[in-house]
C-alpha positions in Angstrom: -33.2 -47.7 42.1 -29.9 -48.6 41.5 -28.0 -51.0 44.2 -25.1 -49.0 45.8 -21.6 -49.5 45.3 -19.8 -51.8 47.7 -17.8 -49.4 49.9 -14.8 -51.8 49.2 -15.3 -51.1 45.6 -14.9 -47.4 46.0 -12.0 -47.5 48.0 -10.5 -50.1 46.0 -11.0 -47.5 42.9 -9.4 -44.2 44.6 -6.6 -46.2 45.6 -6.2 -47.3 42.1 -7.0 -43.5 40.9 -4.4 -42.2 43.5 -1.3 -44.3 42.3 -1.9 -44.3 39.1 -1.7 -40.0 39.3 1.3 -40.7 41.6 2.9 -43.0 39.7 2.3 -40.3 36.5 3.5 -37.2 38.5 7.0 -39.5 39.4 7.2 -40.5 35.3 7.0 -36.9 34.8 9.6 -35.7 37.1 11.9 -38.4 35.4 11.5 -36.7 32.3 12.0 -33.2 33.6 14.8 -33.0 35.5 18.1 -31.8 34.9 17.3 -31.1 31.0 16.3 -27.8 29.4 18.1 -25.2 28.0 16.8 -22.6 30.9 18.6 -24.8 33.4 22.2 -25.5 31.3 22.1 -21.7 30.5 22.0 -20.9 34.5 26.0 -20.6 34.1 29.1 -21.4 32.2 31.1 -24.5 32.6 34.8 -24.2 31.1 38.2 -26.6 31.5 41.6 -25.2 32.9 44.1 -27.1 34.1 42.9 -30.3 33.5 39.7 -30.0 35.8 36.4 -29.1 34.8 35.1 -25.6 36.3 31.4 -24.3 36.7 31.2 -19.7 37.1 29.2 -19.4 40.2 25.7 -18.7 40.0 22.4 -18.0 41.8 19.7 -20.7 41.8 16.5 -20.8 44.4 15.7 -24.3 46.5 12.1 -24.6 47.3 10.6 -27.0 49.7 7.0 -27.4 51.6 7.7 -27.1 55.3 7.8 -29.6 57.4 5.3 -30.7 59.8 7.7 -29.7 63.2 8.5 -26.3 61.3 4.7 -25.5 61.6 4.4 -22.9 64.3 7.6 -21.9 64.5 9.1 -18.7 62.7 10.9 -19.0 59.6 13.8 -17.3 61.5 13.9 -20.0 64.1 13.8 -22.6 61.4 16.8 -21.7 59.7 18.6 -21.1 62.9 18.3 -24.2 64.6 17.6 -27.0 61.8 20.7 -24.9 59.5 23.9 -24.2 61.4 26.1 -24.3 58.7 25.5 -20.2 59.0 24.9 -17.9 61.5 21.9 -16.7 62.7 23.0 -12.8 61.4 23.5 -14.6 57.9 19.8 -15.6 57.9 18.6 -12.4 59.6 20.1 -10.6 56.7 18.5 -13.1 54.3 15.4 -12.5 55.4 15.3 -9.0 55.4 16.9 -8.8 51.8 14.1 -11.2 50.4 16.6 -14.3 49.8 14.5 -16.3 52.0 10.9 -15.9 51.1 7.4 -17.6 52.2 4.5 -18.3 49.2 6.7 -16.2 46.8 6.3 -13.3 49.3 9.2 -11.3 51.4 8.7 -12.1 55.3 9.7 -10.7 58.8 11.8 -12.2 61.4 8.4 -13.1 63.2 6.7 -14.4 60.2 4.7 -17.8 61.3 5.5 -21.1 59.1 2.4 -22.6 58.4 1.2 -26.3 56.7 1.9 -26.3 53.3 3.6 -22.7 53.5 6.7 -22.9 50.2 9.4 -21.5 51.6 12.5 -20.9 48.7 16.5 -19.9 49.3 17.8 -17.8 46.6 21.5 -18.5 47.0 25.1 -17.9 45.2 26.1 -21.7 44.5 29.9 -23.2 43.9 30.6 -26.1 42.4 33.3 -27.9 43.3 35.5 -29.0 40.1 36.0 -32.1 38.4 37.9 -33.9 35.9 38.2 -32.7 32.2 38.1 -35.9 31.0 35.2 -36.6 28.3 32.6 -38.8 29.2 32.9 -41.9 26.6 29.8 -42.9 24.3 30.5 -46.7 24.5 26.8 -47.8 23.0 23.9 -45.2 21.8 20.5 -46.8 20.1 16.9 -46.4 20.4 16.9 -48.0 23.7 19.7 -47.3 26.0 23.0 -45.5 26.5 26.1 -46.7 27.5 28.9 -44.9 29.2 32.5 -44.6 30.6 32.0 -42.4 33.4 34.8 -40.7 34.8 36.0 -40.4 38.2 34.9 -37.5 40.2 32.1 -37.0 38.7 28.7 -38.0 40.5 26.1 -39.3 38.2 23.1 -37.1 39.1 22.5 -33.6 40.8 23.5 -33.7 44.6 25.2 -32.4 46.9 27.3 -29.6 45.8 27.3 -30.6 42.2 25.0 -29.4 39.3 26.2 -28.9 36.3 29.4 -31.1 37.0 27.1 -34.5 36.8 26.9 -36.8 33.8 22.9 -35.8 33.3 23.7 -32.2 33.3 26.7 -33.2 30.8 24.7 -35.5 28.7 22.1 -32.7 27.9 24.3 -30.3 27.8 27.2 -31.4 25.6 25.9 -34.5 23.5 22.2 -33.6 23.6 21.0 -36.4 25.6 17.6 -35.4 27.2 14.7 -37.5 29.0 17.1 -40.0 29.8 16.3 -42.8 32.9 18.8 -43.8 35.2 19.3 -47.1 35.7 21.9 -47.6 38.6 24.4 -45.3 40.0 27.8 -45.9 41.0 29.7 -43.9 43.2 31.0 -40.1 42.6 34.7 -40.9 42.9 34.0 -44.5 41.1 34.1 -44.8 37.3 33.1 -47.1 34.9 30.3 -48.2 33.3 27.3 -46.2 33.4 23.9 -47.5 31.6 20.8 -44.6 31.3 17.7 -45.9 29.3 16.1 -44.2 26.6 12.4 -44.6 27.4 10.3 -45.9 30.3 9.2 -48.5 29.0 13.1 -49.6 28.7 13.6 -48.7 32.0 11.1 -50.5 33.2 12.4 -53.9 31.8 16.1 -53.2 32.7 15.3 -52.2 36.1 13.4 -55.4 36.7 16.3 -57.4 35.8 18.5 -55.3 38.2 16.5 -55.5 41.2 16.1 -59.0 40.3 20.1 -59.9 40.9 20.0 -61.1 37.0 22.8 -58.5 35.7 26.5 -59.8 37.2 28.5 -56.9 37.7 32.1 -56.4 37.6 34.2 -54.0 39.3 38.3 -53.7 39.2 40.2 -52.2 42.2 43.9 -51.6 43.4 44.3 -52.7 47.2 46.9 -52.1 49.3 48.8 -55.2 50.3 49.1 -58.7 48.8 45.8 -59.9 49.0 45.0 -63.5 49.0 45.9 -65.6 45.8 42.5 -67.9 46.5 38.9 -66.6 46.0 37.6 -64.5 48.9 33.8 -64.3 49.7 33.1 -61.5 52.4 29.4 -61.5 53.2 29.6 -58.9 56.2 26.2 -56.5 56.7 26.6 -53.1 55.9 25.3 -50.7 58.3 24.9 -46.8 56.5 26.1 -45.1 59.8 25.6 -41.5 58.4 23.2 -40.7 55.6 24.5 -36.9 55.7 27.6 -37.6 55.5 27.8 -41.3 53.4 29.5 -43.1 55.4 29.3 -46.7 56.4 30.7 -50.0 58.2 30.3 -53.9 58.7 27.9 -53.8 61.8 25.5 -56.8 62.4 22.7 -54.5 62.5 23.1 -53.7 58.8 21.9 -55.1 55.8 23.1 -58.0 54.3 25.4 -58.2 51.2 27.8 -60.1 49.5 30.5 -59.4 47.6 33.3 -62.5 46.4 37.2 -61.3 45.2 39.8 -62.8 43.5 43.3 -61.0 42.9 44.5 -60.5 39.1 48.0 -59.7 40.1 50.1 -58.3 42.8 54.0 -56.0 42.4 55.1 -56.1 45.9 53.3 -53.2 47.5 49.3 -53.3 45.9 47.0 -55.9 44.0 45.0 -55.3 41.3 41.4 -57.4 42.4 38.4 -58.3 40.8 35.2 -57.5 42.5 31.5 -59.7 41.8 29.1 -57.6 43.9 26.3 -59.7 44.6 24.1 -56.9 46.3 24.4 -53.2 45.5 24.5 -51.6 49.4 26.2 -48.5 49.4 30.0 -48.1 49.5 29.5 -52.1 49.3 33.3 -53.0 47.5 34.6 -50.6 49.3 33.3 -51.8 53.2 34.2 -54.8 52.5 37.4 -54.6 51.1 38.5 -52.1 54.4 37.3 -55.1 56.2 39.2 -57.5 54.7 42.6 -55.0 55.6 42.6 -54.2 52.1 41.4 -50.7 51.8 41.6 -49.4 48.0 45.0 -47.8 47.7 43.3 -43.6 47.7 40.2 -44.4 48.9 40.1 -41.1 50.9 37.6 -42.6 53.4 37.9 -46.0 54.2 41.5 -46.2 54.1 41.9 -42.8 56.2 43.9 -43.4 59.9 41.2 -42.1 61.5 39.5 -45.8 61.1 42.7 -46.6 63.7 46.1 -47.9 62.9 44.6 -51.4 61.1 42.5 -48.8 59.3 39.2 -50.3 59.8 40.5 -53.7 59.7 37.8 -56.9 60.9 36.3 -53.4 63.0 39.6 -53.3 65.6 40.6 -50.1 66.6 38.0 -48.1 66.4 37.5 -46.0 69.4 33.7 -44.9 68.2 31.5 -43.8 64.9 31.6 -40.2 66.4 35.5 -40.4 66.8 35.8 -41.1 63.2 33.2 -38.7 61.6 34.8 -36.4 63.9 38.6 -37.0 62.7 37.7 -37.3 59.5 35.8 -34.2 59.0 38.2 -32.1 61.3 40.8 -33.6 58.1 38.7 -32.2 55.8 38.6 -28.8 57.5 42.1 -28.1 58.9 42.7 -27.3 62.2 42.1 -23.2 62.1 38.2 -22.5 62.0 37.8 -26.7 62.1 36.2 -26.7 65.3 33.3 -24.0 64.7 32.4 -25.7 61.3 33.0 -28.9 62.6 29.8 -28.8 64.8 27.8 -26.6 62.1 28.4 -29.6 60.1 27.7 -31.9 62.4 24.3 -30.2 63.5 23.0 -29.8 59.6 24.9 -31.8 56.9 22.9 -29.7 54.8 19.9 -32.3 54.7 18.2 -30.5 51.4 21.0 -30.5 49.7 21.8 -34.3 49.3 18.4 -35.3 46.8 18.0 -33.8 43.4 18.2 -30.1 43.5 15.7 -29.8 40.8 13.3 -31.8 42.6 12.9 -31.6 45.8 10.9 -33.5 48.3 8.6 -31.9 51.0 10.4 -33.9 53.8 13.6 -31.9 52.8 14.6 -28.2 53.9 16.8 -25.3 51.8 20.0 -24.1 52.4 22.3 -22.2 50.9 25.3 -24.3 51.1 25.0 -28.1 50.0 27.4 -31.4 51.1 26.7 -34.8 49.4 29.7 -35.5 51.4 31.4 -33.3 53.5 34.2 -36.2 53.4 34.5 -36.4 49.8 33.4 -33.8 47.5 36.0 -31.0 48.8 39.7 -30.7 48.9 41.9 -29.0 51.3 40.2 -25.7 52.5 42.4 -22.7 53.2 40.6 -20.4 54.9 41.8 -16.3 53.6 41.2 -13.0 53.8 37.5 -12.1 51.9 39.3 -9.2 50.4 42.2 -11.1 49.4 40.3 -14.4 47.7 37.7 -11.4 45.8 41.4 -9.8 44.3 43.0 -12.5 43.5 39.4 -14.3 42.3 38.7 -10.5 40.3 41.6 -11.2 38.5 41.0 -14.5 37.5 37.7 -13.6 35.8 39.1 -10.7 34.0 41.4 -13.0 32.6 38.6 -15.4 31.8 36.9 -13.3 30.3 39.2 -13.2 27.3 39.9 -16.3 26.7 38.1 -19.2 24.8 37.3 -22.2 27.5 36.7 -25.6 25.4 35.1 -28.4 26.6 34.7 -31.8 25.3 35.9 -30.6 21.7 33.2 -27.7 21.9 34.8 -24.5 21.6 32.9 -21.7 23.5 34.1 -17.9 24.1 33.2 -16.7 27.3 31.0 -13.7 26.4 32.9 -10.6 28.8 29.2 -9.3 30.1 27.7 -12.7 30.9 30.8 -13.8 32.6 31.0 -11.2 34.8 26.9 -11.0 35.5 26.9 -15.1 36.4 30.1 -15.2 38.2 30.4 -12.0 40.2 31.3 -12.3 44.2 28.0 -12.2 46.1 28.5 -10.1 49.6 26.5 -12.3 51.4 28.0 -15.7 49.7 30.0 -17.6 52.3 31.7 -19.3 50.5 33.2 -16.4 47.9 35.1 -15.5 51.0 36.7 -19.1 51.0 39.7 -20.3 49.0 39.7 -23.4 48.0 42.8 -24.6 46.2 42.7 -26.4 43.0 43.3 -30.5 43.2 45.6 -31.9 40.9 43.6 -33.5 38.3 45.3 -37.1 39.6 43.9 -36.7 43.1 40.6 -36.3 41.5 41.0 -40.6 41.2 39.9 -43.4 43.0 41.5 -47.2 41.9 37.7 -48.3 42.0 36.4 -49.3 38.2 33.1 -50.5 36.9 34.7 -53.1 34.5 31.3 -54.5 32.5 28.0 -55.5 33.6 26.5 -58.8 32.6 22.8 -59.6 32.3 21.8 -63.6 31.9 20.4 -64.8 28.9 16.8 -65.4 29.1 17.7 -69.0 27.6 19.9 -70.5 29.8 18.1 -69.0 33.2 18.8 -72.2 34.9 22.6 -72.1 34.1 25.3 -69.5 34.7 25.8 -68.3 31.9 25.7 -64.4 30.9 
């Protein structure tokens, strides 16, 4: 008779067997997401004006439900944990089979149960972005190095798809199954390193985490900032994770960022930033609580941080007075207040992780916000018939032209211009107008200069 196995052994083992699955289902995400052709041929991305545009489109989110969902109906779910619409918008969602349960059309009364997938077929805008190319600094078998422009975030979020460098990558320079290494900020640009393979990524990302690659960042402040070195080690508290927004608070993590200026012409200096952690908004924080907000930094140097704009933390009435001002900025002063507290009650939770993965603990919706803040311009609220004219006519005349991006001519095909970027009844947001920005607003003075990794042979010196 053979002895029996330890109980400790056999735990041991299925905890072994369970990450190793869970650590092959995460490897294979990596490789899946954002990159096929089903998924670049969803719409069509063209340039006029200088920005880069994206046709509207229909795409389906799909989450498990939560555990507080359970119980509930599906029509109640939407209603209270998404008030970015109105209860009729979901009613009429429901009964049209936009919102459905296991793949199957529901009722009003229909139960959400554990495990129950519930998907959002929804009419999706992108906001635009710059036309500038993304720069191929360094391609080999092992990683890939870019200059990313500003306004464009680095991976699916928020409101953007297609407009991210993975979707761009894949779709205009072939770039598949790439690993992201680090991520710097939508409206930042810079350097911008993706590994190859996971074994790469692996190594890289150990050398990250492990605060052996120096990076260096170049900024334009307003005022004359300090001719001597500056160290600013103030804790970062993230004060809104729907939103992104942050300050120095002591209950925040710690960081550490040191600055010295390169120059200075009487109104603004150009600094150097050394960024010894990588919080978010970290250069930026701190620089705001220095009283030397980056000259267009559109949040941290916006007066509703108080006259001193944020400066050392005086004159700032609350966090709620701010995210209040600054969203009711973002949303003029006409419909502000009623989508000021939809906003405030949803921030679209689903919409800020990786649209083509999403995690159970997340919800859909049909409209998304990385940023209410930051990733839209000046809203204009018009007449639905109105935009759909003057929006009609804009398509026609799409239609017949040739849209070339990145040195890649492509005709819009008439038929599948019209199918992908027709007005949707039901879409919110086709009866919005949303003026163009300039291509130059589209900037922040926030660079990712070069990033430095130690040589393995001088560890115990400074050298890089």
């Amino acid at each position: 008779r053979l002895p029996d196995v330890p109980n400790t052994m056999s735990k041991r083992c299925s905890k072994s067997s369970f990450s190793t699955r869970k650590k092959a289902k995460r490897e294979t995400r990596a490789r899946k997401k954002g990159f096929d052709e089903e998924k670049f041929s969803e719409t069509t991305c063209y340039i006029e004006k200088g920005l880069r545009k994206v046709l509207p489109y229909y795409f389906t989110f799909s989450v498990h439900a939560k555990g507080r969902w359970i119980g509930s109906t599906v029509y109640d779910v939407f209603c209270k944990e998404f008030r970015a619409e109105t209860p009729q918008f979901y009613k009429r969602a429901i009964e049209a089979g936009r919102i459905t349960v296991n793949g199957k059309m529901v009722s009003l009364e229909t139960v959400v149960r554990d495990n129950d997938l519930i998907c959002h077929r929804v009419h999706r805008h992108e906001p635009p972005v710059t036309a500038d190319s993304l720069e191929i600094i360094k391609s080999d078998d092992d990683i890939l190095v870019i200059n990313k422009p500003s306004s464009i975030p680095v991976h699916p979020c928020g409101r953007y798809r297609h407009n991210t460098v993975v979707f761009l990558l894949g779709r205009e320079h072939g770039f598949k199954n790439l690993h992201t290494l680090h991520r710097i900020d939508r409206l930042t640009s810079g350097i911008l390193m993706f590994a190859r393979s996971a074994s790469k990524a692996r190594e890289l990302e150990i050398e990250i985490r492990g605060r052996k690659v120096l990076k260096e960042y170049v900024c334009r402040v307003q005022g004359e900032f300090p001719s001597d070195p500056v160290e600013c080690s103030q804790p970062i508290l993230i004060v809104s994770h729907k939103i992104g927004l942050c300050r120095v608070s002591p209950e925040g993590k710690p960081c550490h960022t040191d600055f010295c200026r390169l120059s200075y012409n009487g109104e603004t200096s150009v600094v150097k930033c050394l960024p010894h952690t990588g919080r978010m908004h970290q250069i930026r924080v701190h620089l705001q609580w220095l009283g030397y907000p980056i000259v267009n930094d559109p949040v941290y140097n916006h007066s509703a941080w108080g006259p001193n704009r944020g400066k050392k933390g005086e004159g700032i009435s609350s966090v709620d007075t701010v995210i209040r001002e600054l969203l009711m900025a973002e949303f003029g002063d006409g419909d502000g207040n009623s989508q000021l507290r939809a906003v405030k009650c949803s921030f679209q939770p689903l919409l800020e992780i990786d649209a083509d993965n999403p995690k159970p603990a997340e919800a859909p919706c049909q409209r998304e916000t990385q940023s209410q803040i930051e990733d839209d311009t000046d809203t204009e609220i018009k007449s639905g018939a109105s935009h759909c004219e003057a929006l009609s006519t804009e398509l026609d005349a799409l239609c017949d032209s040739t849209a070339r991006a990145d040195g890649i001519s492509r005709t819009v095909d008439d038929v599948s211009c019209k199918e992908s970027c027709r007005t949707d009844p039901d879409c919110t947001e086709c009866g919005l107008c949303r003026p163009d920005p300039q291509p130059q607003d589209l900037v922040m003075y926030l660079h990712a200069l070069r990033y430095m990794v130690r040589i393995a042979s001088m560890a115990e010196s400074d050298d890089y």
